[in-house]
Structures are given as structure tokens and as C-alpha cells.
Backbone bond lengths (Angstrom), bond angles and torsions (degrees), N, CA, C in turn:
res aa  C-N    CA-C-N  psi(-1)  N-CA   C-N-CA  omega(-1)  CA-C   N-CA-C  phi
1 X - - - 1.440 - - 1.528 111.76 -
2 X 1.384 108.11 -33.58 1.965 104.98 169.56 1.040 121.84 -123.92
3 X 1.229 109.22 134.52 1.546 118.71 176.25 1.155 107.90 -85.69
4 X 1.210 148.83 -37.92 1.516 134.88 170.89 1.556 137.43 -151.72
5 X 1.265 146.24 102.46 1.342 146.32 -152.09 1.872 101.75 -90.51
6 X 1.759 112.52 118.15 1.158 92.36 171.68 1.640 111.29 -134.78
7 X 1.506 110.53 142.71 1.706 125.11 -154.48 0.917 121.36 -106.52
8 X 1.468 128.29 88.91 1.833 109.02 -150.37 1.962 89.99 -85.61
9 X 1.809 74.39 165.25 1.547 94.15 -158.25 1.725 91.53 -143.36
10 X 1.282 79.74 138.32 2.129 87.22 -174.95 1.663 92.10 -77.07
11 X 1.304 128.21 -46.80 1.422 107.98 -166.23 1.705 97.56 -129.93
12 X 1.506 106.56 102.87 1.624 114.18 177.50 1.711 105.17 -53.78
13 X 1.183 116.26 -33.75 1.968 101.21 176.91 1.670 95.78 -54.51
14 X 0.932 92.87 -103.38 2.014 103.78 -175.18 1.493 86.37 -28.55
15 X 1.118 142.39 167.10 1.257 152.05 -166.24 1.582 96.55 59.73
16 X 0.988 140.57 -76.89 1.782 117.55 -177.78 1.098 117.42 -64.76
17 X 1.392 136.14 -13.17 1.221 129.01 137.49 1.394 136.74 -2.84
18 X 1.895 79.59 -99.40 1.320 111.14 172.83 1.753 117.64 -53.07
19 X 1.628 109.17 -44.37 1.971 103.89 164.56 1.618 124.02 -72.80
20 X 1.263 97.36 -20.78 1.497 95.71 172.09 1.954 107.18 -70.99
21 X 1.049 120.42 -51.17 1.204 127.67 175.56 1.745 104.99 -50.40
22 X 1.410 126.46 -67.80 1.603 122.00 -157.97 1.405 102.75 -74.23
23 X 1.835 119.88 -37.60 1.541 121.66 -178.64 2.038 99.87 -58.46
24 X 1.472 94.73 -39.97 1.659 90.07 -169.14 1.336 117.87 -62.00
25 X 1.549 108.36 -28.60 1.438 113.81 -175.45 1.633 103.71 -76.36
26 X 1.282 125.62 2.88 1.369 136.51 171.14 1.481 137.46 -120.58
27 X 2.007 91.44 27.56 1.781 111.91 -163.02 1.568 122.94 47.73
28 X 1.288 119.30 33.43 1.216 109.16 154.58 1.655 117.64 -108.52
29 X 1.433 106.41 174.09 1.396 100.84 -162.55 1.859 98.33 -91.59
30 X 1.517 98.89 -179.77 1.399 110.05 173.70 1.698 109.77 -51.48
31 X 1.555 101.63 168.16 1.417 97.13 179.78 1.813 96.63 -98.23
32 X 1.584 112.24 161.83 1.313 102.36 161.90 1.470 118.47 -123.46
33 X 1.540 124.46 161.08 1.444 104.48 -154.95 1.911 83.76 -116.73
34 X 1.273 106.82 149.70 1.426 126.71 -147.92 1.603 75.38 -113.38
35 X 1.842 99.16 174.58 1.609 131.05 -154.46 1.888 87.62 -84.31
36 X 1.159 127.26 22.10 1.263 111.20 173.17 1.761 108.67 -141.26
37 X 1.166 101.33 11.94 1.271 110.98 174.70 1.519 124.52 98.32
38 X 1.349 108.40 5.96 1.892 120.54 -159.98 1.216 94.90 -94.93
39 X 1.627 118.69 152.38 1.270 122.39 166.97 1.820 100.98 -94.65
40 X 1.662 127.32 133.81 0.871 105.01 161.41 1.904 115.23 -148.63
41 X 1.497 101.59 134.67 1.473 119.09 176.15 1.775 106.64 -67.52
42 X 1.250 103.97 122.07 1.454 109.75 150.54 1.390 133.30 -119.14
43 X 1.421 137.93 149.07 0.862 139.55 176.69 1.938 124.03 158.64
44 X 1.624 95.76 113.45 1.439 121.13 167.17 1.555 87.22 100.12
45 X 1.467 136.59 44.55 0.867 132.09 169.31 1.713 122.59 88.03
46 X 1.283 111.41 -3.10 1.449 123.25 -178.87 1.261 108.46 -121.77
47 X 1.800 125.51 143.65 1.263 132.32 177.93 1.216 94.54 -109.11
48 X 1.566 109.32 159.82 1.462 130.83 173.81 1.532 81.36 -126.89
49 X 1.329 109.28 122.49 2.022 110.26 156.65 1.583 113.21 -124.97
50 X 1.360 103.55 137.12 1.639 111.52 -176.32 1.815 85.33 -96.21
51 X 1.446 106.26 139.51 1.763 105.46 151.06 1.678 110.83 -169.61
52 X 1.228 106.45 161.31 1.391 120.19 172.16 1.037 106.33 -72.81
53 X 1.580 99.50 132.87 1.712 116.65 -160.40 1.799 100.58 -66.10
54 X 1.334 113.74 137.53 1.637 111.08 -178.29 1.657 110.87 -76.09
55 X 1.421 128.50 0.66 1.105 124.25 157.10 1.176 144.19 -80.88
56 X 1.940 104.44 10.48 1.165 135.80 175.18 1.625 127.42 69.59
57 X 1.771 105.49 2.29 1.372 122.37 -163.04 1.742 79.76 -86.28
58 X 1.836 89.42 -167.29 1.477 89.81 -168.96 1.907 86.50 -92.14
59 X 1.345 101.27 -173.68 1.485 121.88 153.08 1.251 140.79 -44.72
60 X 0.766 130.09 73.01 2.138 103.42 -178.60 1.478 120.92 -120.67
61 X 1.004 118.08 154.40 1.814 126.95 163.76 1.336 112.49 -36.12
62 X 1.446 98.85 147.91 1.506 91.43 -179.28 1.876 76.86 -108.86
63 X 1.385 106.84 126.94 1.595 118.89 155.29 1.746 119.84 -52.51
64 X 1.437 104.26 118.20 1.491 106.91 -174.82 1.940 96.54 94.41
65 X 0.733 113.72 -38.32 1.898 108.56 170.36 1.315 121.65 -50.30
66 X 1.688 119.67 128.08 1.217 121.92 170.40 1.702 84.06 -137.39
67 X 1.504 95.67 145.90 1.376 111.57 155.92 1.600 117.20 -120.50
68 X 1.491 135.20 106.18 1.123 141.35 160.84 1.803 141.55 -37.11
69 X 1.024 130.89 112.30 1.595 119.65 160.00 1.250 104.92 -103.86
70 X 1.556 104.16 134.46 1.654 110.16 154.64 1.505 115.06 -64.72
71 X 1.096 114.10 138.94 1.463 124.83 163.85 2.088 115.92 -127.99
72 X 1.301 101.60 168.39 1.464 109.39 -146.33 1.769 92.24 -93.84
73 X 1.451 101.94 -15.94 1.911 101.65 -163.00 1.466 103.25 -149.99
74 X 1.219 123.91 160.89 1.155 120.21 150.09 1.765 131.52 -63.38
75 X 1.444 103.77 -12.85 1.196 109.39 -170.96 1.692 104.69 -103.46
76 X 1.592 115.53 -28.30 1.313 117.99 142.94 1.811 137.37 -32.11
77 X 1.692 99.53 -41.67 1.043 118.89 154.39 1.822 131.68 -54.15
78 X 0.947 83.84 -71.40 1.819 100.68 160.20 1.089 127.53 -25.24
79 X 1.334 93.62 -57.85 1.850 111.36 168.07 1.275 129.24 -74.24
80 X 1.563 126.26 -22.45 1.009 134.87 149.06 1.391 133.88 -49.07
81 X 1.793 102.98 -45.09 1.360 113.28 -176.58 1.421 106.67 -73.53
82 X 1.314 124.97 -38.42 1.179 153.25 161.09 1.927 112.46 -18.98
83 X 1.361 99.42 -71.14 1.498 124.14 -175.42 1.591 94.69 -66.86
84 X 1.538 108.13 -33.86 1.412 96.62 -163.46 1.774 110.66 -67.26
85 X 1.624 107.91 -57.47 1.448 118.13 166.15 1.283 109.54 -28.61
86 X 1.396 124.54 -53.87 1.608 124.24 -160.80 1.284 108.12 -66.16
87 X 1.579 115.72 -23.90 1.598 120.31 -174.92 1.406 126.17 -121.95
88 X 1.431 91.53 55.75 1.658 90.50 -172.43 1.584 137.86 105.31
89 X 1.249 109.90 -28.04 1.671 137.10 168.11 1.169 111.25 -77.84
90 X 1.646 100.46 146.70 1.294 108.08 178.83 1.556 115.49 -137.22
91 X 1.617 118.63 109.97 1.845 108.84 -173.66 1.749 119.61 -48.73
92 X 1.213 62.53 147.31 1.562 88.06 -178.86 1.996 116.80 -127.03
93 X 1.613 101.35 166.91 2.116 76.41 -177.43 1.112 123.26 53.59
94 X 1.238 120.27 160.67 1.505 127.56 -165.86 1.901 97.45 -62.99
95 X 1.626 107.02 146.39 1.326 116.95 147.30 1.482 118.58 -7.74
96 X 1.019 130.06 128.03 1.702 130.83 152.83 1.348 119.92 -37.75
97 X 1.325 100.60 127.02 1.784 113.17 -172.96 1.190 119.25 160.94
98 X 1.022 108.96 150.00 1.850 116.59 161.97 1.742 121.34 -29.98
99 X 1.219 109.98 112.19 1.807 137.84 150.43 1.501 117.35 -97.52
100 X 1.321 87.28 131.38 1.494 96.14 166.07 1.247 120.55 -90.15
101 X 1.885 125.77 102.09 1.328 86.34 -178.14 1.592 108.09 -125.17
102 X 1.440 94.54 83.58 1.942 104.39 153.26 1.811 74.74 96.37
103 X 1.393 121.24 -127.06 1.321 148.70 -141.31 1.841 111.93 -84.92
104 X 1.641 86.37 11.14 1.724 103.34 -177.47 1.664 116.25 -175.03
105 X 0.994 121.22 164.12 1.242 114.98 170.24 1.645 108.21 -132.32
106 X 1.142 92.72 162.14 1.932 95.35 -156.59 1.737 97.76 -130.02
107 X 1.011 125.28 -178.33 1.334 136.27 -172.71 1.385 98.11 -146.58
108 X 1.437 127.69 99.53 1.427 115.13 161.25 1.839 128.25 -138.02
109 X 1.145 99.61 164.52 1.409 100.19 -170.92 1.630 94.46 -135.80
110 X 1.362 98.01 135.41 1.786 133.86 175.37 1.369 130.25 -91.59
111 X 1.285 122.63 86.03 1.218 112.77 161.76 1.623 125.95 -93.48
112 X 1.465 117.37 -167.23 1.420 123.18 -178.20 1.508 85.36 -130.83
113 X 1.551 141.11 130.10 1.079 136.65 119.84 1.664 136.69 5.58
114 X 1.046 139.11 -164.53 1.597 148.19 175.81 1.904 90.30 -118.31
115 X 1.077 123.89 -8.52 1.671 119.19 -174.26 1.726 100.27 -126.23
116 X 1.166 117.75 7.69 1.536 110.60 -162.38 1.192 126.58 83.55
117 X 1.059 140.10 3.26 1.781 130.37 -166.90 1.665 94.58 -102.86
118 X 1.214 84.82 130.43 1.616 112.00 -174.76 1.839 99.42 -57.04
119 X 0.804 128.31 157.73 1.711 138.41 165.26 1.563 121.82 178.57
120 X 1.194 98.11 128.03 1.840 138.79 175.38 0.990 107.69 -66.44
121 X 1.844 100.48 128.48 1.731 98.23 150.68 1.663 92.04 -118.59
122 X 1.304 111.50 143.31 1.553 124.54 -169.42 1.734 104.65 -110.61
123 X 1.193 108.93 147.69 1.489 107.40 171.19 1.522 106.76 -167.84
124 X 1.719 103.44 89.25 1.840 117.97 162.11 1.194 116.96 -17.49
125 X 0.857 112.27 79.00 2.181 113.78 171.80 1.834 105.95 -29.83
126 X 0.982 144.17 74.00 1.394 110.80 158.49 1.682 135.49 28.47
């Protein structure tokens, strides 16, 4: 359903950092930064791109915004949130763990970016 999610970020170093670190803790590769200055993740047909907003303002969260990653485990998760703290991130939302939500229960963990933007690691309970 998407072809590409993009997160502006006041400073693309710190921000590929910090995604190179939480994507890695989730087997994806480094990001690479393209002829216009963007950092961008590919993989299975979908881009993730970090960039400075072209309206030259700064960055910010969009309030009510989450952006999601699937992950393979709960402990996949862990490690994500994990990498994320170490590089710049800061939790957000309850602790990592099991939610019930309604017709499934999920396993997730919350970080904040180096710019604020909320982001998920998701993991389908069985």
C-alpha cells in the first residue's frame, strides 16, 4: 500500500545514526544519503527517507503521528528500542510490552527520533 515514508530531520547525520542503529538492530542495512542530501532506507520495495524539510523551516512531529516497523520477535523489538536509546532516542508511551488491542494483541515499543517523530516497533502476538 506505500511506496515511501518521509521524516524530516533538522540534522540528516544524527538522524542516520540513530536509523542506521534501530533499522540495524532489525537486519536492515545502513541508510545511504542520495545527490540531494536525504538519508534513504530501502528495502522489499519500500523507502524510508530522512530530509530537511524544503521549506527551509525547522523539523517537527506531526502530533497524533506514529510511524510503525514490523519486527520478527518481541525480543527483536527490545533490541531495537535498545539501539534506539543508545543513539539518540528517547522513550516515549508505556515501557515495551504486550497490548491488547481488541482482535489481537501486539508487542510494542516507542521511541522519539533525534527530531521528535514518534516511531514503532510492532510485533503480532501469535
Amino acid at each position: 500500500m506505500f511506496s515511501h515514508v518521509m521524516l524530516g530531520a533538522n540534522d540528516i547525520d544524527e538522524a542516520k545514526v540513530f536509523y542506521d542503529a534501530t533499522l540495524g538492530a532489525i537486519g536492515h542495512k545502513p541508510g545511504m544519503i542520495d545527490p540531494k542530501g536525504r538519508c534513504l532506507y530501502i528495502a522489499d520495495g519500500s523507502i524510508l527517507l530522512l530530509s530537511k524539510p524544503i521549506d527551509g523551516e525547522s523539523a517537527s512531529h506531526g502530533n497524533g503521528s506514529t510511524m510503525g516497523f514490523a519486527v520478527d520477535s518481541p525480543e527483536a523489538a527490545d533490541a531495537w528500542h535498545a539501539a534506539g536509546i543508545a543513539n539518540g532516542g528517547t522513550a516515549c508511551e508505556d515501557a515495551p510490552g504486550v497490548r491488547d488491542g481488541g482482535p489481537m494483541s501486539m508487542y510494542l515499543a516507542y521511541l522519539r527520533d533525534p527530531s521528535g517523530n514518534k516511531i514503532c516497533a510492532m510485533y503480532r502476538m501469535p
